[in-house]
C-alpha positions in Angstrom: 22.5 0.9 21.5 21.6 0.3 17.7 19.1 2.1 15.9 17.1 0.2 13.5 17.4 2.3 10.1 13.9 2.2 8.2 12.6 3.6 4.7 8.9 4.2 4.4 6.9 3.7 1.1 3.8 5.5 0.0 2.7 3.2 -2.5 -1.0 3.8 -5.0 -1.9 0.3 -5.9 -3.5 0.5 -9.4 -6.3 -1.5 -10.4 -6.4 -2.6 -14.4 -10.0 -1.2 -14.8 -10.3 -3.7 -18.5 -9.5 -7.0 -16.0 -10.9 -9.7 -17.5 -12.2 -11.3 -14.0 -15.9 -13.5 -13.7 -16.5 -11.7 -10.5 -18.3 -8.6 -10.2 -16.8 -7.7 -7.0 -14.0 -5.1 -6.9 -10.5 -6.0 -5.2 -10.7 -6.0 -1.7 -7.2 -4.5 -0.6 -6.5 -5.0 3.2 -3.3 -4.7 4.7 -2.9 -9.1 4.6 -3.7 -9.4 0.6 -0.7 -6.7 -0.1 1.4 -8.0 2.6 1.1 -11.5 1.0 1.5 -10.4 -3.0 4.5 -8.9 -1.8 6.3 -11.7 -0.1 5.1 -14.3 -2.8 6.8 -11.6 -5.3 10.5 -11.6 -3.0 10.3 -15.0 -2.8 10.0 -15.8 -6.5 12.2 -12.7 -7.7 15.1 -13.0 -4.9 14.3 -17.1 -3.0 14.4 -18.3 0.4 17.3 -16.0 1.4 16.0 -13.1 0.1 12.6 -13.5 1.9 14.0 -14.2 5.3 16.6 -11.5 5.2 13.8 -8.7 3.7 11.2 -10.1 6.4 13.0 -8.8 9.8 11.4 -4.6 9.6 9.0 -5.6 6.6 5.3 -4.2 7.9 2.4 -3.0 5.7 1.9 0.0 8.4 -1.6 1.5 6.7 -4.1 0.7 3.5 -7.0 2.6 2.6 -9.5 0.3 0.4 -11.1 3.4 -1.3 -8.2 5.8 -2.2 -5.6 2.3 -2.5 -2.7 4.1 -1.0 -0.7 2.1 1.2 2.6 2.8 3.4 5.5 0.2 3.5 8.0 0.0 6.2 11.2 -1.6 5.2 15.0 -1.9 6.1 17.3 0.6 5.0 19.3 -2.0 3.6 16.9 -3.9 1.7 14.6 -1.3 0.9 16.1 -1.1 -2.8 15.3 -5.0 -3.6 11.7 -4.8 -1.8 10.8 -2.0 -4.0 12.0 -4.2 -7.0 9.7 -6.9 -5.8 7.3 -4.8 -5.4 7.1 -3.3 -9.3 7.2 -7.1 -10.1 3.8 -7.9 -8.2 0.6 -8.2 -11.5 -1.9 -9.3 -9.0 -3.5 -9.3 -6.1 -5.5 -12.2 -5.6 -7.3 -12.6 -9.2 -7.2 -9.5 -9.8 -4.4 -7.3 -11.7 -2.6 -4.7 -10.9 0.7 -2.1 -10.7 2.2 -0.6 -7.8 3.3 3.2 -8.3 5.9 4.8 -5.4 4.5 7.7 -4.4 7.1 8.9 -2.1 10.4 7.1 0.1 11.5 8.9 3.3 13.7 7.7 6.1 10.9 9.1 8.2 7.0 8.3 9.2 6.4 11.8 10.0 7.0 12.5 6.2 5.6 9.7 5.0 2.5 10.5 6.5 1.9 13.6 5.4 2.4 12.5 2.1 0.0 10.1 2.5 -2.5 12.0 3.8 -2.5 14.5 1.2 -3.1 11.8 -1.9 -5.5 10.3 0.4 -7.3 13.2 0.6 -6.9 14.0 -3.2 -7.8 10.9 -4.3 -10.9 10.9 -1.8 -11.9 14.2 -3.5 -11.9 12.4 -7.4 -13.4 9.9 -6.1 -16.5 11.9 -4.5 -16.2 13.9 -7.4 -16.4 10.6 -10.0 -19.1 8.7 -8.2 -21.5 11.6 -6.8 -24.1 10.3 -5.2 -23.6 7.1 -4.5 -21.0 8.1 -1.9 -22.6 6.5 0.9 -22.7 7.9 4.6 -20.8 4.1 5.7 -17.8 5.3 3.0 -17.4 8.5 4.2 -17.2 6.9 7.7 -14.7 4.5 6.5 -13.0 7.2 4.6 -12.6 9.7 8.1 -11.5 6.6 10.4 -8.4 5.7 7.5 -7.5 9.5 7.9 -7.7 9.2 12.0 -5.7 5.7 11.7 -2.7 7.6 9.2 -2.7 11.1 11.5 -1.9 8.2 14.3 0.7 6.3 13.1 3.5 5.9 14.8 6.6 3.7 14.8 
């Protein structure tokens, strides 16, 4: 029996806070928008080839719309020229922005943690930059991302 080998990315999606948009909503970042900047960016940076060889373990596994951490699953194999597409995404939807690795392990458990601890950091700036209107719904929203990330599995 094979093992399928797998590298996890903990990856902070920053937003260019001078974009130049009409809208006055912010970027909503879900796990399809991210999923789909990303394969648009293999398949201009490495073609057809590159897609359907990256796409066989490629999974957005978690995103947190407040905090904008996200966690990556990719091949062991192809994890180097996923994270090159991945600097090379400038926007989601209409909206710009960078990607900044946060940490790569061979492990979820890891990973994880890692995650949790900038989401909770990040969570804390934010509560901290916004005051009071922190609403009861975003703390809410906020508690379930840190159930769905303590559950995450392979």
């Amino acid at each position: 029996m094979v093992q399928f080998k797998n590298r996890y990315l903990v990856m902070e999606v920053l937003v260019d806070p001078n974009r130049e948009t009409g809208d006055a909503d912010p970027i909503v970042l879900s796990g399809f928008n991210v999923t789909k900047a990303i394969k648009d960016s293999i398949q201009l940076n490495f073609g057809e080839c590159g897609l359907a060889s990256s796409l066989l373990s490629f999974q957005v596994k978690y995103v947190n719309p407040i905090t904008k951490i996200c966690i990556i699953r990719v091949s062991r194999d192809d994890h180097k020229k996923i994270w090159a597409a991945i600097t090379m995404v400038r926007s989601i939807g209409r909206c710009p922005v960078s990607f900044n690795l946060l940490d790569l392990s061979g492990c979820i458990q890891v990973c994880r943690r890692k995650a949790l601890e900038c989401d909770e950091t990040k969570f804390e700036l934010y509560k901290h930059l916004y005051g009071d209107r922190v609403t009861p719904e975003i703390k809410k929203s906020v508690k379930n991302n840190f159930e769905r990330i303590k559950a995450l599995e392979n």
